[in-house]
C-alpha positions, 0 to 999 in steps of 0.5 A: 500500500502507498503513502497516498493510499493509506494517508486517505484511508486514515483520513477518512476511517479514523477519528479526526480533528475537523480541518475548518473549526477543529471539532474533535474527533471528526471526519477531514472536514466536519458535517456541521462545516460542510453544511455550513460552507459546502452548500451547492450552489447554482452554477453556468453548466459551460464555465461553472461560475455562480449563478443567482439562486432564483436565475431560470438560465442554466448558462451566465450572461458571457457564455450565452453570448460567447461560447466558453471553449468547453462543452460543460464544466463542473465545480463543487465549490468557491475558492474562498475560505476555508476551501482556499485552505483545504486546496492550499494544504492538498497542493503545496504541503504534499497533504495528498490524503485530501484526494479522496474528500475533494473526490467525493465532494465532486461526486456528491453532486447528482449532475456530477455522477450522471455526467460520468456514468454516461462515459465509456472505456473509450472516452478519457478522464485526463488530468491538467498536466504540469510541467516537468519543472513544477512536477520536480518541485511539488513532487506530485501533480495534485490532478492526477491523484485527484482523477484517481480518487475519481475513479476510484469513488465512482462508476465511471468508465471512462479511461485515466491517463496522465502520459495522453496530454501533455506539458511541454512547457514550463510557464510563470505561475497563472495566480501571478498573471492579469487575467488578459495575461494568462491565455498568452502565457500559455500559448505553447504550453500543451500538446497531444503525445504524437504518437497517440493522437489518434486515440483523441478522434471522435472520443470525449475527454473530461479534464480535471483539475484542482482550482479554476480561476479565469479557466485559461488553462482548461481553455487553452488544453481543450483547443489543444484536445480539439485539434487532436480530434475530440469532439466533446471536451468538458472540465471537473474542477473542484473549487471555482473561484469568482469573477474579477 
């Protein structure tokens, strides 16, 4: 059994101290808490910004009058405390146990799990890469763990895969870029293995990834997939964060 592993089997089996108001024992994060900051809100369905609660659309004002470049996304929760947090203590201090809550955060939405459960084996649920610079220095890439716990909670069919897409170049830090900014800043930066572009025709692909802020990594991997010849290219995020 790996340390990633056994770190979410602890975390979710044994008695814990609640991560949010520190109630003790607990799960990783407490019910009381996720009642109170894990609330599912109304989201556009093709960029998963919050809508008005009482909004009759299922799609915000932007993406109504300019497509996004994804066919759907989904997202759990806001990138606000304490998700901020919880993401910040996944991502940076190698707390990777995290996966399996965060997986299952994302798979207690109803649309989430009827989205999956519509893939096939030969449909791809591939996580947001990063460069091999970022990867040495973080230790692991927190998508792919993250698209892990995924399937590993779920029914879903479709095939993991984090050798398909690729980063092939080392790019500054998206929170350190305007957001006119980032889309250049990762121009470039993405490309389908050669060798295995064929397997992208006609199939759909679900990104994931940990935070999405003005989603121009997840746009700019898309184009990329789109290229390669998939014809529905949708996203699973779990925190979103809110428009500037």
């Amino acid at each position: 059994m790996n340390f990633s592993t056994l770190a979410a089997l602890v975390m979710n089996r044994f008695p814990s101290q609640c991560a949010v108001c520190r109630s003790w024992p607990s799960a990783p994060v407490c019910h009381a808490c996720l009642t109170r900051f894990g609330q599912p809100d109304k989201r556009c369905r093709t960029c998963a910004l919050k809508l008005p609660t009482d909004s009759p659309h299922t799609q915000c004002s932007r993406c109504w009058h300019e497509p996004f470049g994804l066919d759907a996304c989904f997202a759990a929760l806001p990138y606000a405390f304490p998700w901020s947090e919880v993401v910040s203590r996944y991502k940076f201090d190698s707390q990777t146990g995290w996966a399996t809550f965060m997986a299952s955060t994302l798979l207690g939405q109803s649309a989430v799990q009827d989205f999956l459960s519509q893939l096939t084996p030969d449909d791809w649920l591939l996580p947001l890469p990063l460069s091999t610079e970022r990867l040495a220095w973080r230790g692991f890439n927190q998508a792919w763990v993250l698209t892990h716990a995924l399937q590993r909670q779920s029914t879903c069919r479709a095939t993991a895969d984090a050798s398909l897409l690729l980063r092939i170049r080392h790019t500054r830090p998206q929170s350190e870029l305007k957001r006119s900014a980032r889309l250049d800043n990762l121009k470039g930066a993405f490309a389908v293995e050669p060798l295995r572009a064929n397997e992208l025709k006609g199939r759909r692909v679900v990104l994931v990834d940990d935070v999405m802020t003005s989603g121009a990594s997840l746009l700019t991997a898309a184009s990329v997939l789109r290229q390669a010849g998939a014809t529905h290219v949708s996203a699973l995020v779990l925190t979103r964060t809110a428009p500037t």
